[in-house]
PLY file of the C-alpha trace (Angstrom):
ply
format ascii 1.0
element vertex 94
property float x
property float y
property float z
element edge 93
property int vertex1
property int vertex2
end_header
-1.46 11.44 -12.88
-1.39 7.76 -11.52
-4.75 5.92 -11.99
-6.25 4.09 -8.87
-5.94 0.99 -11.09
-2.27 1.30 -11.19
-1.66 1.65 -7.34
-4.50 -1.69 -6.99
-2.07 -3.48 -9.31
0.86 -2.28 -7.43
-0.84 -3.27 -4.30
-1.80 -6.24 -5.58
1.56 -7.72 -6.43
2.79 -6.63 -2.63
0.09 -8.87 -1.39
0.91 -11.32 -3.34
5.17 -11.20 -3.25
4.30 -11.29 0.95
1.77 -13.75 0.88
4.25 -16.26 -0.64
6.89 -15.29 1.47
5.71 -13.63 4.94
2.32 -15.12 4.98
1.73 -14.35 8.71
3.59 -11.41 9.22
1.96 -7.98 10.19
3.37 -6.32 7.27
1.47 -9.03 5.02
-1.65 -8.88 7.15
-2.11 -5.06 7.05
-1.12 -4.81 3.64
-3.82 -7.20 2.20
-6.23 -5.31 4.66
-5.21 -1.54 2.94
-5.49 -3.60 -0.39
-9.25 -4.59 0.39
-9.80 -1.04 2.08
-8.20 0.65 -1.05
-10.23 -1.34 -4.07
-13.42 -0.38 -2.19
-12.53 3.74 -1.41
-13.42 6.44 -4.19
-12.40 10.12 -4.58
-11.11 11.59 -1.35
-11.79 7.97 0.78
-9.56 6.76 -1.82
-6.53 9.39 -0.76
-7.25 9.34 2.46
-7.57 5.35 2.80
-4.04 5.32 0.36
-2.25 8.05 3.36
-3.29 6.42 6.25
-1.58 3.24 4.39
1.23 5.12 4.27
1.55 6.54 7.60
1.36 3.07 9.05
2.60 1.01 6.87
6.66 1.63 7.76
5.75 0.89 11.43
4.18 -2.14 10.96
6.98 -3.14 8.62
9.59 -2.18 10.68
7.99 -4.31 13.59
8.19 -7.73 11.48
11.76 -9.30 12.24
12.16 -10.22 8.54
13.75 -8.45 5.23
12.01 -7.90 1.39
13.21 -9.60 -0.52
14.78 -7.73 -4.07
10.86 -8.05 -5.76
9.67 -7.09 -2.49
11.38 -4.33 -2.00
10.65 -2.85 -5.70
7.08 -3.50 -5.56
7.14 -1.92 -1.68
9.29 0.98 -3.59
6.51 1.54 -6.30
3.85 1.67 -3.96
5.45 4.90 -2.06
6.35 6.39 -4.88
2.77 7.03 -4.94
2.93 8.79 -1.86
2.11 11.94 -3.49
-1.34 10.97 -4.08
-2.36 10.04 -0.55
-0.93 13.88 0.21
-3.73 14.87 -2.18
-6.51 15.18 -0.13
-6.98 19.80 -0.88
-6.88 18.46 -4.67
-9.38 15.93 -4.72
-12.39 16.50 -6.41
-15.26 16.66 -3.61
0 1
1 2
2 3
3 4
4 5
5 6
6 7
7 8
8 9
9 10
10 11
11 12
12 13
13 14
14 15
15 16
16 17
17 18
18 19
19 20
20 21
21 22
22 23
23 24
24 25
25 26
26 27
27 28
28 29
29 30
30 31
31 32
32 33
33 34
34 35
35 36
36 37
37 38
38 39
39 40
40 41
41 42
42 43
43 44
44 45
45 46
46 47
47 48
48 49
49 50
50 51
51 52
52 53
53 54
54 55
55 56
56 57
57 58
58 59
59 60
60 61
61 62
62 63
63 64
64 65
65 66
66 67
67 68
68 69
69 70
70 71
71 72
72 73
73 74
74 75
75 76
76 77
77 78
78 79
79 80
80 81
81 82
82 83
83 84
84 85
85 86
86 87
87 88
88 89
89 90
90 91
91 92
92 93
């Protein structure tokens, strides 16, 4: 099973890919705001906090008139291939 650690790293390189090269873009905005919402969640906040990112996080992106760039769009790639997790919630340990 993927650690939280792993998806914060994941996150974390996202945040930082965008903040280099769409620093005031939605996408970057709302992903640096999931990242803070995500390193502060535990147990079923954190899988709940990680599917809302996902649920939103294609709109947003698809709003911003701009396109990832190849390390953008493999970290972006990692990150939802965690999507599994944030459909978690009934396994979580309450």
């Amino acid at each position: 099973m993927v650690s939280k650690n792993e998806v914060v790293q994941a996150m974390e390189r996202l945040n930082n890919a965008l903040a280099v090269s769409h620093p005031n873009s939605e996408t970057a905005k709302y992903v640096l705001q999931a990242l803070k919402d995500i390193k502060k969640s535990e147990g079923v906040s954190f899988y709940a906090t990680l599917q809302a990112f996902f649920n939103m996080a294609p709109s947003i992106k698809l709003s911003d008139d701009f396109v990832f760039s190849e390390t953008e769009k493999a970290l972006w790639d990692k990150i939802f291939s965690f999507k599994q997790l944030g459909n978690n919630l009934w396994g979580a340990h309450l």
